[in-house]
N, C-alpha and C positions, 0 to 999 in steps of 0.2 A: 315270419310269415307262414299261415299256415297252410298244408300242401292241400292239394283239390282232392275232392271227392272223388272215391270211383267205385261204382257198383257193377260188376259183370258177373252173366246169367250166361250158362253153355247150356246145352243138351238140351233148352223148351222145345215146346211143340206149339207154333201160334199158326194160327191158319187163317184161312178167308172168314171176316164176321169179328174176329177177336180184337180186344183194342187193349192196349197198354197206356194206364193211366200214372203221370210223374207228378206228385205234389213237393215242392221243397222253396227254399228260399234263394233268391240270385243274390251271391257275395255283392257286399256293397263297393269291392274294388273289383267287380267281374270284369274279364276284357274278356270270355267265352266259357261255354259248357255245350255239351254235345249230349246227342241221344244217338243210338245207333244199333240200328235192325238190320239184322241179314244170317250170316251161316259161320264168320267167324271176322277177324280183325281185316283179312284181305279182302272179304267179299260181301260186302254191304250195301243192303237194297236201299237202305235208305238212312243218311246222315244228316240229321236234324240241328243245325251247328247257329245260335244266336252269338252274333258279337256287338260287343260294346265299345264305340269309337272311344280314344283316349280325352277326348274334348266335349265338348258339349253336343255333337252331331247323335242325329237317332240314330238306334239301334240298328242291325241290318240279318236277318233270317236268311243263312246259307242252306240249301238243303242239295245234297248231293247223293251219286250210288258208288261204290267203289267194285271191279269187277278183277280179279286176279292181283292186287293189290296197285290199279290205277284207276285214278278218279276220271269222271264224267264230266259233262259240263255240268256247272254250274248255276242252280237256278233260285234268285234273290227274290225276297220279298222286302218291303219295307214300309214306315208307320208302322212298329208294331208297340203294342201295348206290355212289352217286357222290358222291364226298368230296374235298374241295379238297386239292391236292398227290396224287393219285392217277391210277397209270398203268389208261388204261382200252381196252375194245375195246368199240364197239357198233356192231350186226351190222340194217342196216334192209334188209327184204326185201321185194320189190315183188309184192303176191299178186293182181293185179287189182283185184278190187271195196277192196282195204283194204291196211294196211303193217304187217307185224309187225317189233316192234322186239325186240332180245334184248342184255339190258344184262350189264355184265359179270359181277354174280354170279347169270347164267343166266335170270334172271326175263324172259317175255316177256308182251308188251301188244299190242294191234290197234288201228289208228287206221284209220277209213275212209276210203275214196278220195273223198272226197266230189265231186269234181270227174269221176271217172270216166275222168281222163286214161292213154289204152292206153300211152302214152309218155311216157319223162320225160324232159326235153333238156336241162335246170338240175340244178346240183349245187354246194352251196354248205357251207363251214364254216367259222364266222368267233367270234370273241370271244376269253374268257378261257381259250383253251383252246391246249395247241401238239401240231399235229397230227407225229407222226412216222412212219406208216402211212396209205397210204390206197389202197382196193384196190375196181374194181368185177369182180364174177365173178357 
């Protein structure tokens, strides 16, 4: 089996207005892959976490912030349009107070900055997922 992806970014500079764009494919035995913005592995404004139930049940979109290395509550989305063996684009943009996500069939969500951080210097995407695009503008 082969081991997940991982792509990690230290020392950016992403700010209010910037967005981080992730184009790649969800392994066709995905059970998860993450994106993850913030300052380092303890302290992250925002953790973009899709899983795939082991059964036939939809998918479920975690997004979460971790602050001195303890997580926050938990806030789920679900119906999403991300499907194991599927080439996907999601589009996370940095709007200060909060992060809109914009998944690939167009649907977008707002996840708060809860941390308030004006910068983000961590960029992270790792799991069941293979990145072949990855673009900050």
């Amino acid at each position: 089996m082969p081991s997940p992806m991982e792509l990690e970014l230290k020392n950016v500079e992403l700010h209010a207005g910037d967005r981080v764009q992730v184009k790649g494919k969800i392994m066709h035995d995905a059970e998860r892959f993450q994106i993850d913005l913030g300052s380092d592995t303890n302290n992250l404004a925002l953790h973009f976490n899709p899983r795939f139930p082991n059964d036939t049940g939809e998918a479920t979109l975690v997004c979460n912030s971790k602050d001195g290395g303890c997580w926050g509550a938990e806030q789920r989305e679900k119906h999403l349009n991300l499907q194991r063996g599927s080439l996907v684009k999601i589009v996370l943009k940095l709007m200060g107070d909060m992060f809109e996500v914009e998944l690939p069939d167009g649907k977008e969500f707002q996840f708060p900055n809860r941390h308030g951080l004006d910068v983000i210097t961590y960029v992270r995407v790792r799991g069941d997922f293979k990145c072949t695009c990855f673009k900050i503008c």
